[in-house]
N, C-alpha and C positions, 0 to 999 in steps of 0.2 A: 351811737354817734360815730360816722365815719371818722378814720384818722387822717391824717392830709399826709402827704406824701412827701419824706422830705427832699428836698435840692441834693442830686448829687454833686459833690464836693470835686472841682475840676482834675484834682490827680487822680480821682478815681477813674473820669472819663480818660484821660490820658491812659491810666492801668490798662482801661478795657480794650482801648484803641490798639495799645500796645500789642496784647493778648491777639486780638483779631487779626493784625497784620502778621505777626507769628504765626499762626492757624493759615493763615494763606501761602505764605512761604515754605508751611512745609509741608501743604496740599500743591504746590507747584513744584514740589523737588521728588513727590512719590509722585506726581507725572510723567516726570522727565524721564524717572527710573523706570515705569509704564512704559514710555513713548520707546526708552531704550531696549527694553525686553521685548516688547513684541516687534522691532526691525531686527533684531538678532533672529527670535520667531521666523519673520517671511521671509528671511533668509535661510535658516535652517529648512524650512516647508519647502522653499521655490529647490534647493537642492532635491531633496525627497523626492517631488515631482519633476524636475530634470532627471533622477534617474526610473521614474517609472515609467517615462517618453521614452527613454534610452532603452528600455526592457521590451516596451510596445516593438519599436521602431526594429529589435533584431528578431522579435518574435515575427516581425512578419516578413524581414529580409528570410529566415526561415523557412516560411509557409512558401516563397516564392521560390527557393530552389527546392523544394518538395515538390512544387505545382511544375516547374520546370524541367521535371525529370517521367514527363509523359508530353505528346506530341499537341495534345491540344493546350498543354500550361505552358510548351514553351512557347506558342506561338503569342498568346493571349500574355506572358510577361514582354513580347517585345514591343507589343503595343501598350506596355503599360509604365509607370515610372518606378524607377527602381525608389523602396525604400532609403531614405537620408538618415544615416547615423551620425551623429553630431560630435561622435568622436573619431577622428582619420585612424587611428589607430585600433581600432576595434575590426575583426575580421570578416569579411568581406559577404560572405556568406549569413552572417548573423551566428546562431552558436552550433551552426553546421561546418567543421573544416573540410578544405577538402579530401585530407588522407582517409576520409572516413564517402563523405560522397566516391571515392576513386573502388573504396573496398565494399561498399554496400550496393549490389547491383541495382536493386529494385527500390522504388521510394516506398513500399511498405518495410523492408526492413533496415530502412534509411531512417524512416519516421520511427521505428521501436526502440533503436538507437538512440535516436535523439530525447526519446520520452524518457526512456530510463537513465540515459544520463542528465536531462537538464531540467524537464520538468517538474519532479520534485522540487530542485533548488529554487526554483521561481517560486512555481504553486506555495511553497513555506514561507516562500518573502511577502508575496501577496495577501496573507494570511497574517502574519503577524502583524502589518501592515494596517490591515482594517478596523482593529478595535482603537486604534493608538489616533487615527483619521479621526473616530467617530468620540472619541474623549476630546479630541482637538477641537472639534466641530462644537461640541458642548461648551468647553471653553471659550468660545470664541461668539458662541450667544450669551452666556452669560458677561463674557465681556462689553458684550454690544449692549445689553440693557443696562451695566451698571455704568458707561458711556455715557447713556441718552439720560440717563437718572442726572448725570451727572453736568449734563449741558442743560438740561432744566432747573438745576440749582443756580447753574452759571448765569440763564438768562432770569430765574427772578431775582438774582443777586446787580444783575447791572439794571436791572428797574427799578428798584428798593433803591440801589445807591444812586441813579438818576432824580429820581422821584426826590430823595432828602436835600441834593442839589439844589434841586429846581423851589422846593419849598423853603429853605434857606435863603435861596435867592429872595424870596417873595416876602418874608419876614424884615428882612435886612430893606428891604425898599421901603416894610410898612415904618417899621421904625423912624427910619432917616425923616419919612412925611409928618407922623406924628411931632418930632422933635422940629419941623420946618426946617431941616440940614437943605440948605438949596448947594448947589454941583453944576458949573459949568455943562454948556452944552461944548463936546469934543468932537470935530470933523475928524473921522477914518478913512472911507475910500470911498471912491464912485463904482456903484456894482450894480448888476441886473440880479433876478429871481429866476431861476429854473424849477420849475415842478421837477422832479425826479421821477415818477413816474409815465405821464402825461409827454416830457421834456420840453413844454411850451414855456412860455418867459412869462411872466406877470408884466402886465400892461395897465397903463394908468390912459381907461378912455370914456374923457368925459366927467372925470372924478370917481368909474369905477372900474375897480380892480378886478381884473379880467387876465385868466389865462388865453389869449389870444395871441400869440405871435409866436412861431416857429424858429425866429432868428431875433436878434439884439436889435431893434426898431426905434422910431421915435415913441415916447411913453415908455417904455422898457425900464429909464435908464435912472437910477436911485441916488441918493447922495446920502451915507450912516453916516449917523455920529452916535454920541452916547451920553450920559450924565457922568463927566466928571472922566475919571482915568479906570475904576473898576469894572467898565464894560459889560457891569450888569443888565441894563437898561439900555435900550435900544431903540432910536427912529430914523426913520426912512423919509426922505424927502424926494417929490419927484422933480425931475428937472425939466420936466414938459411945463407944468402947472407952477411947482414949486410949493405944491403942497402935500401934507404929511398923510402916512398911509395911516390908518387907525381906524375905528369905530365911531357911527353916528349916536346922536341920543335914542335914536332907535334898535342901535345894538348890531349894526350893519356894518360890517366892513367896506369901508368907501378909500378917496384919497382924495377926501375934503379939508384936512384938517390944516387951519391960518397957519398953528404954530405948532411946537412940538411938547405939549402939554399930558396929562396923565389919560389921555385918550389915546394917545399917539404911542405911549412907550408899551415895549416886544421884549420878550424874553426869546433867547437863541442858544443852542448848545455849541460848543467848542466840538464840531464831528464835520467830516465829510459833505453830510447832507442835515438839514438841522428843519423841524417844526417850526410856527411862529407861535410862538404865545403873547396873546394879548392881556397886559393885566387890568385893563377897566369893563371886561365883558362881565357879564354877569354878575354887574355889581361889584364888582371887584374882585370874585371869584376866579374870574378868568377864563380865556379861551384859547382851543385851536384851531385856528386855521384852516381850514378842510375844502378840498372839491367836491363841487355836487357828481352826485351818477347820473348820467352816466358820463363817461370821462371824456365825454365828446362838446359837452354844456362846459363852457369856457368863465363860466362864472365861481365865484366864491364864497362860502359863507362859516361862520363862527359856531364850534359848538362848545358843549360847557368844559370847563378844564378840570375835568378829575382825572386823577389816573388811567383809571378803566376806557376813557374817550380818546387817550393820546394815541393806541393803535390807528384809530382812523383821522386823524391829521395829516393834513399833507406833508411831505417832506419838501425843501427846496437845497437844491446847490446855488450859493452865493459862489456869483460871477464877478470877479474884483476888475474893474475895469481899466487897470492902471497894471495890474499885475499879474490877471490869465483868472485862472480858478481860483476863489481864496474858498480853501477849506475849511477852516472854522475863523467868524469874526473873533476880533483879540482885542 
């Protein structure tokens, strides 16, 4: 016989809640200290590599009074641009002086000069240089994956907490109906629909709901309210027709609807750009909102509301007509 599972006790949920927000706080504070290490890093690097530009840049002020010191290199440096060293004070020649150009007649034993005193000192820096690049380089992939591991936790973490949201949302409705709790209908703003993708405006023509208008038209223009003050529940009324956007008994997104009845009401997130969710599609299951393919077909249609369906929902910006962009209904 199975055991039944008991009710956690609310201070426990409280403990856990606690727990978890703790655990995020102090995965956002070994970020910060992350974010902080590795800009001290690209600074320390971007120095590194300002001086091995610096090193290039006199190696080859170098090469050019070597090359300058026979008739066809000095001709061929006048036609050429002289290396930029990025520090004024560094000398002129790169790590050739002249007391040394003035006593060394020939560029062959200008250039033996030079090698024995300076290219060692490079060639070792260059050398030490390369294992410490390719540890770096290692680090900085395994950074990068445990990054990406890391924004993949991120994003199934804001759909898990959307998703418990949004299902919350849909219990707290069933409830209220079950108990018959009736909630004023509350006027909020007068607003159009933009597809976010598409960026056409939803258009009420004929009673059907059509992405069709490139700019805020007649049919466009929406009037929300909501059930009561909790802004859970959501309907759209047009101001063309004066009737509400919602689903037929056929299961059709239209803007047939007399009044603003359990046909009519939408779930909307508090974001930027927000899904529509229908709560009487599929039986009560629910749906999203979706353009047909190709994005050019101006029509609309509902698919089933599970999780897994919300990537392909459309998204819309609510256009507050009174106030510019309203970015999340409240």
């Amino acid at each position: 016989m199975a055991t039944q599972r008991q009710a956690v006790p609310q201070h426990e949920w409280e403990q856990r809640h606690t727990q978890a927000l703790r655990d995020t706080a102090e995965s956002l504070q070994l970020g910060r200290a992350t974010a902080h290490t590795l800009s001290m890093q690209a600074e320390q690097l971007g120095r590194s590599e300002g001086m091995v530009d610096e090193t290039q840049a006199t190696v080859d002020m170098s090469k050019r009074v070597l090359r300058g010191m026979t008739w066809s290199g000095w001709f061929y440096n006048k036609l050429s641009t002289t290396p930029q060293l990025s520090n004024s004070k560094e000398i002129a020649m790169g790590f050739i002086c002249p007391e040394c150009k003035v006593k060394f007649q020939s560029a062959e034993q200008l250039g033996t000069h030079y090698g024995n005193s300076y290219e060692d000192v490079h060639d070792k820096f260059l050398r030490d240089l390369v294992p410490q690049l390719t540890e770096l380089k290692q680090q900085s992939l395994a950074l990068g994956s445990a990054l990406d591991t890391q924004n993949e936790q991120l994003g199934r973490l804001d759909s898990k907490i959307g998703r418990v949201h949004h299902d919350m949302k849909k219990v707290g409705i069933q409830a209220n109906k079950i108990m018959g709790k009736k909630a004023p209908v509350v006027f909020r703003f007068r607003c159009a629909f933009q597809e976010a993708q598409s960026r056409r405006f939803l258009r009420d023509v004929d009673g059907e709901a059509l992405l069709s208008a490139d700019v805020v038209v007649d049919g466009c223009t929406f009037r929300a309210y909501t059930l009561g003050d909790d802004s859970d529940v959501w309907g759209f009324q047009s101001e063309k027709s004066s009737n509400f956007l919602g689903v037929n008994r056929y299961g059709n997104l239209k803007v047939q609807g007399a009044d603003f009845n359990s046909y009519e009401h939408f779930l909307v997130e508090s974001k930027a750009s927000t899904p529509l969710f229908c709560l009487s599609s599929y039986f009560g299951l629910g749906g999203w909102v979706t353009s047909k393919e190709p994005l050019s077909d101006s029509k609309l249609s509902i698919i089933r509301g599970t999780p897994e369906n919300k990537p392909a929902a459309a998204r819309f910006r609510v256009v507050n007509l009174e106030d510019g962009i309203h970015d999340a209904p409240r």
